[in-house]
C-alpha positions in Angstrom: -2.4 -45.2 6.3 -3.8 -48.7 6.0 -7.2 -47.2 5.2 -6.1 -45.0 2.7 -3.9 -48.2 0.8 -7.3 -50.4 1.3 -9.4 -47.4 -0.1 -6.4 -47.2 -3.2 -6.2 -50.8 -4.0 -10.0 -52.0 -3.6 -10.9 -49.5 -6.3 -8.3 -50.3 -8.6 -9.3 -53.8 -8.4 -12.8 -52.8 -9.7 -11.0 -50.9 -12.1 -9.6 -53.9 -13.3 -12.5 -56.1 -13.6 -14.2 -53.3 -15.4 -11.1 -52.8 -18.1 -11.3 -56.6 -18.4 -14.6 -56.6 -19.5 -14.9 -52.9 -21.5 -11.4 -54.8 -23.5 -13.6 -58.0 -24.3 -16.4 -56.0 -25.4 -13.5 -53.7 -27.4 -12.7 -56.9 -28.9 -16.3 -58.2 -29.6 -16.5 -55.1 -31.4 -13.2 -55.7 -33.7 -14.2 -58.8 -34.7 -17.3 -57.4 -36.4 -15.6 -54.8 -38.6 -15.2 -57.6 -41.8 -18.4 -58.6 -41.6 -19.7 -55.5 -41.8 -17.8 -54.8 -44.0 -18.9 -57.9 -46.4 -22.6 -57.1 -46.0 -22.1 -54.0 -47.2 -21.2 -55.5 -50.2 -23.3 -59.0 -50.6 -25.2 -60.6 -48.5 -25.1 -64.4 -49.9 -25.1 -66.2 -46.7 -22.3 -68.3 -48.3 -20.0 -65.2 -48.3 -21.1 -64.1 -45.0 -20.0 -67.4 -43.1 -16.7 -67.5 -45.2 -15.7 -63.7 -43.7 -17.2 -65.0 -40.3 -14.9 -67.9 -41.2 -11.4 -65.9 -41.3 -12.1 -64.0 -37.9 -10.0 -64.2 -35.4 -12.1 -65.1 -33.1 -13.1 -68.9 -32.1 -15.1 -70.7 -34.1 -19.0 -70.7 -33.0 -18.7 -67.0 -31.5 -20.5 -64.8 -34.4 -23.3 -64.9 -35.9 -25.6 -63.1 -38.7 -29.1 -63.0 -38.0 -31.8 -61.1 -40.5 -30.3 -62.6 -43.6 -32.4 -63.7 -46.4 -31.3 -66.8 -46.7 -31.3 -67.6 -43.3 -29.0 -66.8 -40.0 -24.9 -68.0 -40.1 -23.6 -69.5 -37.0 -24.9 -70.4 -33.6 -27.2 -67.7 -32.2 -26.3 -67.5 -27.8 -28.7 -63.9 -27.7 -32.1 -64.3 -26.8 -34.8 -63.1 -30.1 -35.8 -59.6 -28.3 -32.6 -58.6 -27.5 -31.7 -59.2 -31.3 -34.7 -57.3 -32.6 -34.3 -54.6 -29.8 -30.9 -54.4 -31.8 -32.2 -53.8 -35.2 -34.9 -51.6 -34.1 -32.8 -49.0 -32.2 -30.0 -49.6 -35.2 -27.5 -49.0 -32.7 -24.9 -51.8 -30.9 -26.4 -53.5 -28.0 -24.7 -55.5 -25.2 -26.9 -57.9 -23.6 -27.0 -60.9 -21.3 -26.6 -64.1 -22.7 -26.0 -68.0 -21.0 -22.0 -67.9 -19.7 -21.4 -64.6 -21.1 -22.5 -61.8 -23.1 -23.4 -60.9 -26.6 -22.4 -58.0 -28.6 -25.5 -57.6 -31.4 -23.8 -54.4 -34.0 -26.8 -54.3 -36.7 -26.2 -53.1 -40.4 -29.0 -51.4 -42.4 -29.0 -52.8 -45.9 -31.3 -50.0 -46.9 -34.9 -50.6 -47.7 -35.7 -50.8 -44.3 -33.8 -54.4 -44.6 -31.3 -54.8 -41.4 -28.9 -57.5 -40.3 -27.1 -58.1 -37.4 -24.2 -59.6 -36.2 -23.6 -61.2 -33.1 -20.6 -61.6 -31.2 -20.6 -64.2 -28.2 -18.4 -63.2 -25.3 -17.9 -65.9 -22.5 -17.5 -65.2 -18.6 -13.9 -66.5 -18.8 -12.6 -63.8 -21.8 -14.7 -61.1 -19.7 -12.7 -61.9 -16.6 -9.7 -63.0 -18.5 -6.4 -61.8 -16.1 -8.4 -60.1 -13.2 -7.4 -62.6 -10.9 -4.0 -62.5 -11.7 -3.9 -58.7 -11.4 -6.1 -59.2 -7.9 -3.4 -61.5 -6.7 -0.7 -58.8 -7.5 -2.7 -56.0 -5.8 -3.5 -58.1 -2.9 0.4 -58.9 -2.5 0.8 -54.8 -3.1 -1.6 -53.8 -0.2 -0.2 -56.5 2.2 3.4 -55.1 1.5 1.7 -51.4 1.9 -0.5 -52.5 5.1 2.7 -53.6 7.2 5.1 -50.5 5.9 2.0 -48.4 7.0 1.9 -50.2 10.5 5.6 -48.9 10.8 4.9 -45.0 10.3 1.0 -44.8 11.1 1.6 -42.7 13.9 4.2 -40.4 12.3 1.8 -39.8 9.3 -1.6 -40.0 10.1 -2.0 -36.4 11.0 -0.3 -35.2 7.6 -2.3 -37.7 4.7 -5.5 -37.9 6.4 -6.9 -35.1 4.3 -5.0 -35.9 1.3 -5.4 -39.3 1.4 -9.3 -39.2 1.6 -9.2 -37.0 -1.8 -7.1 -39.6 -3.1 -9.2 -42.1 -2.0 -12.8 -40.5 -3.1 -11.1 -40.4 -6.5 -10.7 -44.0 -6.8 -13.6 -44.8 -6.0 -14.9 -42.7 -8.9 -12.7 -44.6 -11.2 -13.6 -47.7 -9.9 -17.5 -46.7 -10.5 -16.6 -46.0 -14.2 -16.0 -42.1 -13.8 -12.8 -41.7 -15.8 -12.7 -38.1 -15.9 -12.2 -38.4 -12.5 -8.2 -37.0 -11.0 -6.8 -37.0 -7.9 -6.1 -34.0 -6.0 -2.0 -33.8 -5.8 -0.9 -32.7 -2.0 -0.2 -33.9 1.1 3.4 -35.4 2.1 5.4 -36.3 -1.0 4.7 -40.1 -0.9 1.3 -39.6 -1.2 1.3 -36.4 -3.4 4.1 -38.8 -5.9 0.8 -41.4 -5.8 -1.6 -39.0 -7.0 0.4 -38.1 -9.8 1.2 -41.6 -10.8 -2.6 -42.3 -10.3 -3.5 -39.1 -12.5 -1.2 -40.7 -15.3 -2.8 -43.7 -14.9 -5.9 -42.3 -15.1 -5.3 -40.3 -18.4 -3.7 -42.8 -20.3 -6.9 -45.8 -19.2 -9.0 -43.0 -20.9 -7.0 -41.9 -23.6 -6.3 -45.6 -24.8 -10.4 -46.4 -24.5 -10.7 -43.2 -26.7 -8.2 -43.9 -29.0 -8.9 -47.0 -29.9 -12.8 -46.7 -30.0 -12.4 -44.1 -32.5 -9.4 -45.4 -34.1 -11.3 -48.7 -35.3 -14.4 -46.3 -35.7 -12.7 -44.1 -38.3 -10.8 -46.7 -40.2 -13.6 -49.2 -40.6 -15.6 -45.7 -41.7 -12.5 -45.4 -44.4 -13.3 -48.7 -46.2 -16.6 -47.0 -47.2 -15.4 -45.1 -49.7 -13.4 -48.6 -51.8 -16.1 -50.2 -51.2 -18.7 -47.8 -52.9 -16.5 -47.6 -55.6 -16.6 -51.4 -55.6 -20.3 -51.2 -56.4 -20.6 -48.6 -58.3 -17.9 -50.0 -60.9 -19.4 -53.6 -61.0 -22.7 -51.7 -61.7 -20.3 -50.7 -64.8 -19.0 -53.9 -65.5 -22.5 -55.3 -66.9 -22.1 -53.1 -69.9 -18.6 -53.3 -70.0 -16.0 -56.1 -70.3 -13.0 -56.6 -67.9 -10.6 -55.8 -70.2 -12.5 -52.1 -71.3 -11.9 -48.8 -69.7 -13.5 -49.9 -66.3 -10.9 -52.5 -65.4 -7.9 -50.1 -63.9 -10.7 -48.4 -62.3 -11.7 -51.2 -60.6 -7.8 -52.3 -59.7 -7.3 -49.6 -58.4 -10.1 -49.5 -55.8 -9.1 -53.0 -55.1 -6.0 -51.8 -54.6 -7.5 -49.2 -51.8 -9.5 -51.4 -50.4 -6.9 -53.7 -49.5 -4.4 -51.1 -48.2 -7.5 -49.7 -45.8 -7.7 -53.0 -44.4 -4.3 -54.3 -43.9 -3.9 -51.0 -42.1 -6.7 -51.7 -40.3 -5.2 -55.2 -38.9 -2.0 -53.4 -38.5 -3.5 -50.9 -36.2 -6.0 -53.3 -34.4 -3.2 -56.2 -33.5 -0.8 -53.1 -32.1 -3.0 -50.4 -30.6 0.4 -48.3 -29.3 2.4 -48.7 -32.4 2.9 -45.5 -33.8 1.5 -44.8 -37.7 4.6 -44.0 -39.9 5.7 -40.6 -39.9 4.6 -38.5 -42.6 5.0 -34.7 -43.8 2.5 -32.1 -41.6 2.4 -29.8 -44.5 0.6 -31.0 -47.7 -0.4 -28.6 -51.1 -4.6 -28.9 -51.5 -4.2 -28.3 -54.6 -2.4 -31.7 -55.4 -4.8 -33.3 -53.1 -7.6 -32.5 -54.9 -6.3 -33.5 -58.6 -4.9 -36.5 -57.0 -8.3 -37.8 -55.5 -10.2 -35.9 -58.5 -8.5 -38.3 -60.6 -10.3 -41.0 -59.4 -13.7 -39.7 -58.5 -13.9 -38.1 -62.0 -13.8 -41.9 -63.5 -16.6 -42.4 -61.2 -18.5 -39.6 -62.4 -18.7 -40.4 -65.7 -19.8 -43.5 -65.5 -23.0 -42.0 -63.7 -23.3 -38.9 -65.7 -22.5 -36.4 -62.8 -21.6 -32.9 -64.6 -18.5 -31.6 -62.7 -16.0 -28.9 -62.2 -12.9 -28.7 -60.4 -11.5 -24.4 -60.2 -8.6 -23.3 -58.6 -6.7 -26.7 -58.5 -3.8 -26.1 -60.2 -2.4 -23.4 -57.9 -0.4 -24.0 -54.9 -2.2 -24.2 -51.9 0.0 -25.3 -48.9 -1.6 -26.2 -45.8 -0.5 -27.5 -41.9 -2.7 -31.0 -42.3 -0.9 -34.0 -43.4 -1.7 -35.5 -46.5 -3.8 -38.5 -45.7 -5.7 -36.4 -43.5 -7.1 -33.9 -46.2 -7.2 -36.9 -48.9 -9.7 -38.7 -46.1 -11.9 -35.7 -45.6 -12.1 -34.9 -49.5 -13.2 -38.7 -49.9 -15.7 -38.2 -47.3 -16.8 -35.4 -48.9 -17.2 -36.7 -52.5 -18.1 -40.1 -51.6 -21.1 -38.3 -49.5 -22.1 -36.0 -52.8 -22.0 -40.2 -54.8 -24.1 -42.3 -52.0 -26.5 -39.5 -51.1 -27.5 -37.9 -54.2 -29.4 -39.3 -57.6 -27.0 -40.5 -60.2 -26.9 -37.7 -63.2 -26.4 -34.7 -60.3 -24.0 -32.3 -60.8 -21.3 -31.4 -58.3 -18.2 -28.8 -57.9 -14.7 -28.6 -56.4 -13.2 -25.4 -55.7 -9.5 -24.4 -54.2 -9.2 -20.9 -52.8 -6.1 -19.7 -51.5 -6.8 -16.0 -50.3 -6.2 -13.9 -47.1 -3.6 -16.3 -44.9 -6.8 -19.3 -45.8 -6.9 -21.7 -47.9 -10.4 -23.1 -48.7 -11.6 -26.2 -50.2 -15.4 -26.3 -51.3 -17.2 -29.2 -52.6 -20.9 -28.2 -53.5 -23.9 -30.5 -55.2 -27.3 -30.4 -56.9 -28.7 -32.9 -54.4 -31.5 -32.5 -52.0 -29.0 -30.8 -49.1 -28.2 -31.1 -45.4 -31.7 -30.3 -43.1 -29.7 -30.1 -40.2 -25.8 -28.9 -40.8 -24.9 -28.8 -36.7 -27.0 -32.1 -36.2 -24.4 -33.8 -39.3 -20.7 -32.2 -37.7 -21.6 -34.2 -34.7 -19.6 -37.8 -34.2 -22.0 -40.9 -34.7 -25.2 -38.6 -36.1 -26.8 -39.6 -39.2 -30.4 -39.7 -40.2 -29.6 -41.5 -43.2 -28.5 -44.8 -41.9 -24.9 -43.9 -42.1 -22.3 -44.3 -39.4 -22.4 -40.5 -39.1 -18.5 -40.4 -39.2 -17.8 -39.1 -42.8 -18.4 -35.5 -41.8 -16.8 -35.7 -38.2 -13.7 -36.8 -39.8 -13.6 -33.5 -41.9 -14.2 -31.6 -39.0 -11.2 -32.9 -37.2 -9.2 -32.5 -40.1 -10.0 -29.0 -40.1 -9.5 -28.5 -36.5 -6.1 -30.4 -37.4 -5.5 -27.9 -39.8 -6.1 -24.7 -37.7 -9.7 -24.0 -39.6 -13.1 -24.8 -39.3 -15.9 -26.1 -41.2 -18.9 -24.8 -42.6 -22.3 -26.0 -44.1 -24.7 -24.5 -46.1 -26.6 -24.2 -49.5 -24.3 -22.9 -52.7 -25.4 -22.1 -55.7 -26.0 -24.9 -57.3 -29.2 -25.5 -55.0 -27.6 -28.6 -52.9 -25.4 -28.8 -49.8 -21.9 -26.8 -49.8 -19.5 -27.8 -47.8 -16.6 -25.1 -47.1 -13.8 -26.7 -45.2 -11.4 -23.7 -44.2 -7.9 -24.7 -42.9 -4.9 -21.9 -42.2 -2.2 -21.1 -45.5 1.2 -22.9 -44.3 3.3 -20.1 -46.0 1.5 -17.2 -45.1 -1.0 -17.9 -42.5 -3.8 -14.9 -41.2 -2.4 -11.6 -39.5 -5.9 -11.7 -37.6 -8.9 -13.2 -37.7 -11.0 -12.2 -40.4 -13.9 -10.3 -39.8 -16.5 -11.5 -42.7 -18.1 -15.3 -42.2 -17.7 -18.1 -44.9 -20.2 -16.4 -46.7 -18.9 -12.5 -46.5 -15.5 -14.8 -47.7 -16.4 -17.1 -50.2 -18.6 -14.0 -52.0 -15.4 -12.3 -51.9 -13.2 -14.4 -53.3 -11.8 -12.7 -56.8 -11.9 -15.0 -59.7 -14.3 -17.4 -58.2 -17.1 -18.2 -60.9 -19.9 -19.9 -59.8 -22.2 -22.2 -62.2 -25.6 -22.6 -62.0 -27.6 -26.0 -62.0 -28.6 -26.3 -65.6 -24.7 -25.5 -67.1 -22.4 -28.1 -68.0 -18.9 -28.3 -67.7 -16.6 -29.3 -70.6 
């Protein structure tokens, strides 16, 4: 028995050295969302060091290196590990004197990237460990002598069980957190299993969560923040009083709700987001967001059309959900196609489905299974936008689908079930055999314009 608590507890300890440092480096990463988020917009190295300013972390941890005007802050990471960084345009964690540095680089486009450093010392990546070590070492004393008291009784019964037990954690202690425990044995051991499997699953559920979490919100602000740029573009010709100004209040207005929920989110990881309906109408949705995309449109000269939106079309996805993939969507068709392109929203409510299609005159997807994966962009994105609509569609018992539509660009077809009067069966026809067969549905060519 007193092998089997060693073989527990030594594990867990590693555990906790290693969540120690995966939570610094969780928080390294954090503290990098506003500035990225500010070079996205200007990169004036005053306005850089005044968002590097109103971190929360201490003052002389980040840094900006790559900028124009020179780097802001004091650099700890050696030069190669800063251009290994931007080369690979991908976060790197690397060695640095007392500590680490987290290097997250931004392209800028042109080929033009930054990147911002966050220094992590030995004491924040070992911050609590030897408390915890302390505790567990009181833990397996308490365990060792209670052991010493029914060895003889038990040994026989837990030897197997407690060697599965202990094989899996070890695994967790190497980093394997898929890793469970085997629940048998006498009911001590086989209630320890179970409370280690718990553990287990919510260690990696709460790395998960909040890795994407932060992920997908600081991927939100992209959409505000194009707008941003697109409307100050506006504002040359334009005075702030003129048509542009509620516009641009507006996406102010957006921006800053994105990030206070951001903070919100970021300060308590295990608060729960305010309840909201599950069911939502697309149709609403899509006039709603339409709205303010259709402002945006015009400014650039983008032909549009919006069919089928002002029919009911109920689905099982919350609101916020389908508003954030239709952003995605749209705000893909604005960054990644020439200004003057023509694009189309449709809403079809047909056969226990209810489909939402947003289709372009730009160049198109090469690769549509390469785009629905998390993190995958060849365009220097953050290869979230179209992940999010595919969870959303997952959310919403559909799928999503990618191709070319008729107006000679991408067409994205994001399929979720009809809340009121969802399928009988699975349809036999694809997106294609559907969306041809869709009554009523008129298609417009590249060279038409709508009214």
């Amino acid at each position: 028995m007193s092998i089997v608590v060693l073989a527990f507890l030594i594990p867990l300890a590693l555990v906790v050295q290693h969540l120690a440092r995966e939570r610094a480096l969780a928080d390294a990463e954090r503290q990098t969302a506003i500035v990225v988020a500010v070079l996205t917009v200007t990169t004036d190295p005053a306005a850089v060091e005044l968002a590097v300013d109103t971190t929360e972390a201490p003052r002389g941890r980040i840094a900006v290196h790559g900028l124009a005007g020179g780097p802001v802050g004091i650099n700890h990471a050696r030069p190669e590990d800063v251009a290994l960084a931007a080369g690979q345009r991908r976060p790197v964690v690397a060695p640095a004197p007392g500590g680490l540095s987290y290097l997250e680089p931004v392209d800028l486009g042109a080929d033009d990237t930054v990147v911002v450093e966050v220094f992590v010392p030995n004491a924040e990546l070992s911050r609590g460990v030897r408390t915890a070590w302390w505790t567990l070492g009181v833990v397996a004393g308490l365990l060792l002598l209670a052991s010493a008291l029914v060895n003889d009784r038990l040994a026989a019964r837990v030897v197997g069980s407690a060697r599965g037990l202990a094989n899996a954690a070890r695994a967790l202690g190497d980093g394997d957190l898929g890793v469970r425990a085997n629940v048998a044995g006498p009911r001590e051991l086989a209630e320890a299993g179970l409370a280690f499997n718990t553990m287990a699953d919510r260690v990696s559920a709460s790395l998960t969560a909040e890795r994407e979490l932060v992920a997908d919100l600081s991927h939100r602000l992209r959409t505000p923040l194009t707008a941003l740029r697109l409307e100050a573009e506006a504002l040359e010709a334009e005075t702030l009083e003129g048509r542009s100004a509620p516009r641009l209040r507006e996406a102010v207005d957006t921006l800053e709700r994105e990030v206070d929920t951001l903070i919100r989110t970021t300060r308590a990881p295990s608060a729960l987001p305010p309840a909201e309906p599950d069911n939502c109408d697309a149709g609403e949705v899509v006039r709603e967001r339409m709205a303010f995309w259709a402002a945006v449109a015009e400014d650039q000269g983008r032909p549009y059309r919006v069919s089928g939106a002002d029919q009911p079309a109920p689905v099982s996805l919350p609101r916020s959900e389908l508003a954030a993939a239709l952003d995605a969507l749209l705000g893909n068709v604005f960054r990644y196609t020439p200004q003057g392109t023509s694009f189309e929203v449709a809403v079809t409510r047909r056969k226990g489905y209810v489909s939402v299609r947003v289709e372009d005159a730009g160049p198109g997807i090469a690769d549509p299974q390469k785009a629905l994966r998390r993190g995958s962009s060849e365009r220097g994105s953050t290869g979230l936008g179209l992940d999010i609509v595919r969870r959303a569609a997952v959310a919403g018992n559909g799928s999503v689908d990618i191709g070319t539509g008729a107006l000679g660009g991408a067409s994205v077809v994001v399929m979720l079930t009809d809340a009121e009067k969802p399928p009988v069966a699975k349809p036999r026809l694809g997106f294609v055999g559907r969306l041809s067969s869709e009554p009523g549905e008129r298609r417009w060519s590249r060279r038409s314009r709508p009214r």
